[in-house]
C-alpha positions in Angstrom: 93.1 83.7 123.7 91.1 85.2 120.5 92.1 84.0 117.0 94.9 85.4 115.4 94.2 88.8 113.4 96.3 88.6 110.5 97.0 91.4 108.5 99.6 92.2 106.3 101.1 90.0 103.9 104.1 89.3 106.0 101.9 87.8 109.4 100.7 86.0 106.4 103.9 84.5 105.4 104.7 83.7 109.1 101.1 81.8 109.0 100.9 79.7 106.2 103.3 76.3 106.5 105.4 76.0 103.2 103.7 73.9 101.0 105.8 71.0 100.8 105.5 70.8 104.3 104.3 67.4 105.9 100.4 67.0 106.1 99.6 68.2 109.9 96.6 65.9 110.3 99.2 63.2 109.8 97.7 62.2 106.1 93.9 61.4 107.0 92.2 62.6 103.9 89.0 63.6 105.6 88.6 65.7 108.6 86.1 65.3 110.8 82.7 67.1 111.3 80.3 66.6 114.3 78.1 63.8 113.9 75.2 65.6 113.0 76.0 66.4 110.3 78.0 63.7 108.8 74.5 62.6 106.7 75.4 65.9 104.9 78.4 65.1 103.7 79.4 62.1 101.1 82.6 61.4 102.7 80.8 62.1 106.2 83.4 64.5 106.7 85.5 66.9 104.8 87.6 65.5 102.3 90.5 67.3 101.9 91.0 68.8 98.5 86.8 69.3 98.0 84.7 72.4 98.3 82.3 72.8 100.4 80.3 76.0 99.6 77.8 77.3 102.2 74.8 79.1 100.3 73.2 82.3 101.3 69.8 82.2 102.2 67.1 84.8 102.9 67.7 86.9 104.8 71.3 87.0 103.4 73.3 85.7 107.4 70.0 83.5 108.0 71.9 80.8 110.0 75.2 80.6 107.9 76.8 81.6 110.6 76.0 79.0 112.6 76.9 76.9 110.4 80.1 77.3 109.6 81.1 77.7 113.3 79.4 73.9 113.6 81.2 72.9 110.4 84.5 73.5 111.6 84.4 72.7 115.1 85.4 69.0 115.6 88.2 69.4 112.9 89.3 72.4 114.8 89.3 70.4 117.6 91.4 66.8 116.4 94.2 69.6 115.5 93.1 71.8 112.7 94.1 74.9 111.3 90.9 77.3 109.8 90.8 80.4 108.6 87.7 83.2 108.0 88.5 85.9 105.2 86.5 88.3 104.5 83.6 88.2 107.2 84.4 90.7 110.1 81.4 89.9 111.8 82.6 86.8 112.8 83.2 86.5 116.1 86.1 84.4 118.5 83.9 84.6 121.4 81.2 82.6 119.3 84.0 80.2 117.7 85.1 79.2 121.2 82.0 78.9 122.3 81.2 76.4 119.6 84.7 74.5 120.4 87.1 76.3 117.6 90.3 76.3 118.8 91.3 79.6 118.9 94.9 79.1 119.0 94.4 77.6 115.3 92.2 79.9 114.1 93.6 82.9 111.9 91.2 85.3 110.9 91.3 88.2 108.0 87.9 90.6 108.1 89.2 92.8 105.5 91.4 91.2 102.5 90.4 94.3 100.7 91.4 93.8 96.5 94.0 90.9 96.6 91.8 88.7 97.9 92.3 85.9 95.4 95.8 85.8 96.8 94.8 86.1 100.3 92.7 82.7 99.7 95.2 81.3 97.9 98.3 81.6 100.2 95.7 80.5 103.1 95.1 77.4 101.0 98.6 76.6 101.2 98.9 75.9 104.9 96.1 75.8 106.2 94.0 72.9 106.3 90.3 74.7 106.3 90.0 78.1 104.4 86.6 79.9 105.0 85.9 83.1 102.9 83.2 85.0 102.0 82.7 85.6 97.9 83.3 89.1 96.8 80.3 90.1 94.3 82.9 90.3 91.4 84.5 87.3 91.5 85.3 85.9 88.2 84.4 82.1 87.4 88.4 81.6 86.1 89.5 83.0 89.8 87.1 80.3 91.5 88.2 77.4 89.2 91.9 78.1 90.2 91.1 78.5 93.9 89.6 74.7 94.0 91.8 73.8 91.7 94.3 75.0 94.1 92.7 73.1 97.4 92.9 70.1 95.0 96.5 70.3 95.1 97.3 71.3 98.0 95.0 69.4 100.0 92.8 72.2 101.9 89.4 72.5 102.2 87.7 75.5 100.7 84.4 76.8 102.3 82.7 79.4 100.0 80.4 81.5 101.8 78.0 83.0 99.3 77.1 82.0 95.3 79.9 79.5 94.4 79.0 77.1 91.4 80.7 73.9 91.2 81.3 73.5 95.0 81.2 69.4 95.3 78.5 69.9 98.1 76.6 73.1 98.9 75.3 73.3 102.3 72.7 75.4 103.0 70.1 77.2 106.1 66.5 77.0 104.2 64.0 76.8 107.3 64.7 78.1 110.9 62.4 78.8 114.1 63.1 80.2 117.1 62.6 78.4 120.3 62.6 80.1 124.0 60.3 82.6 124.2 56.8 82.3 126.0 53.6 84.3 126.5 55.0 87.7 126.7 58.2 87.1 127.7 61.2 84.7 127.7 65.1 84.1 126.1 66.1 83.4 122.6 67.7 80.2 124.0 68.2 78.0 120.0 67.1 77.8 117.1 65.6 74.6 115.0 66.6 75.0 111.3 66.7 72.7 108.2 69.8 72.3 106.1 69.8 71.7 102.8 72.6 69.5 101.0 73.1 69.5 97.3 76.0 69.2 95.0 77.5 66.5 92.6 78.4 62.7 91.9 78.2 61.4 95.5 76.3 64.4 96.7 74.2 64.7 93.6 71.2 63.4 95.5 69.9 66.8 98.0 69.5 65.6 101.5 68.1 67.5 104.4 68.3 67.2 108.1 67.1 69.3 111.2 69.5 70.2 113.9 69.9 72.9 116.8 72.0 75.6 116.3 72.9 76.0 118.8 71.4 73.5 121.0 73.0 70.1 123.2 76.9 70.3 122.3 75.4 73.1 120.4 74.3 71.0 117.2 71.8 68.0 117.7 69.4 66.3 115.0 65.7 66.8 116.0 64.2 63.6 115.9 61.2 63.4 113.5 57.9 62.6 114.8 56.6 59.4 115.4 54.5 57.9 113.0 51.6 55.1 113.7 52.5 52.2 115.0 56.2 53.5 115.7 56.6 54.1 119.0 57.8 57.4 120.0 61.0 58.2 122.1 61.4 60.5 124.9 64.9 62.6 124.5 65.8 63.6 128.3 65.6 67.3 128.7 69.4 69.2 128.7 70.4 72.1 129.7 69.6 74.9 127.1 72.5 77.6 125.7 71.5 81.2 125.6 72.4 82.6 122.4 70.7 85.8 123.0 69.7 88.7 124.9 66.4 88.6 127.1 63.4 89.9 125.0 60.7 91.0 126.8 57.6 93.5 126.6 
């Protein structure tokens, strides 16, 4: 089943739960991410009502993608709604894939000029709002948006420039894995993500993980030091994320 397309601000309307509608995650004020990546977060999860920006790195869709897909997964998966506005590329194949539910999952590539109210009537009712920022979006339009999850108890997940997000998570290294002497697959990808933001998360943080790699994110383990012993992580089967390059 591939995520709802919603276009149309009346398949909106049928969407979004009234606002005064009970809490669907039964009240628990942080949803849960995978575990991996719970040292990211201060809450180790995310708290409803926060912002959780995902910056752009260089090049501009170096790994956010992957991110976000690993970011939503496990809350998609204890019952979730999400939504992704304004990014068409995104893809439902990749979402299942990375264990979206994709009978929660509403998706709106092209919110065209009323975005804010797009974002905002998502926020309503649903319990994770991904969007991409527009270039012109006005610092008053993003203070009422968070303001908004605030109140209404959503999480909002800037994709792009978004300053006063309580944490910003963010791609800043990545490398390849998979291909050999000549030839080979793309199989996944080691990056470092960056963590920054304020009062509990004022302190950056970074981790390695696959993406995708074993249950498609997995912390790398650092390398043993003297006098540590190292440990020997069994080999797993491997997830091909790409075509075969060859030459």
């Amino acid at each position: 089943m591939a995520g709802r397309m919603v276009v149309g601000s009346a398949a909106l309307a049928e969407l979004v739960r009234p606002a005064s509608a009970p809490d669907p995650a039964g009240g628990h004020r942080v949803l849960p991410v995978r575990a991996e990546l719970t040292g990211l977060l201060p809450n180790r999860g995310l708290r409803r009502g926060s912002t959780v920006a995902i910056g752009v790195g260089q090049p501009r869709h170096s790994g956010a993608t992957s991110l976000i897909l690993a970011l939503l997964a496990e809350a998609s998966r204890a019952g979730s709604w999400c939504a992704v506005v304004g990014v068409p590329t995104f893809g439902a194949g990749a979402a299942a894939e990375a264990g979206i539910a994709l009978d929660r999952l509403a998706l709106v590539p092209h919110p065209g000029p009323e975005w804010p109210t797009v974002v905002a009537a998502l926020i309503d009712g649903v319990d994770v709002v991904v969007t991409a920022v527009p270039t012109t979006v006005s610092a008053s339009v993003a203070t009422r948006l968070a303001a908004r999850a605030r109140q209404r108890g959503s999480v909002l997940v800037p994709y792009g420039r978004w300053d006063g997000a309580d944490v910003t998570l963010q791609v800043v290294r990545g490398v390849w894995q998979g291909l050999g002497p000549g030839r080979g697959r793309l199989r996944r990808r080691e990056v470092t993500v960056s963590a920054r933001g304020r009062g509990a998360a004022a302190r950056p943080k970074e981790i390695k993980v696959w993406l995708p790699g074993d249950e498609l994110t997995r912390v790398i383990p650092r390398a043993s030091g003297v006098g540590v012993p190292s440990v020997t992580v069994p080999p797993r089967r491997l997830r091909v994320v790409a075509p075969a390059v060859s030459r």
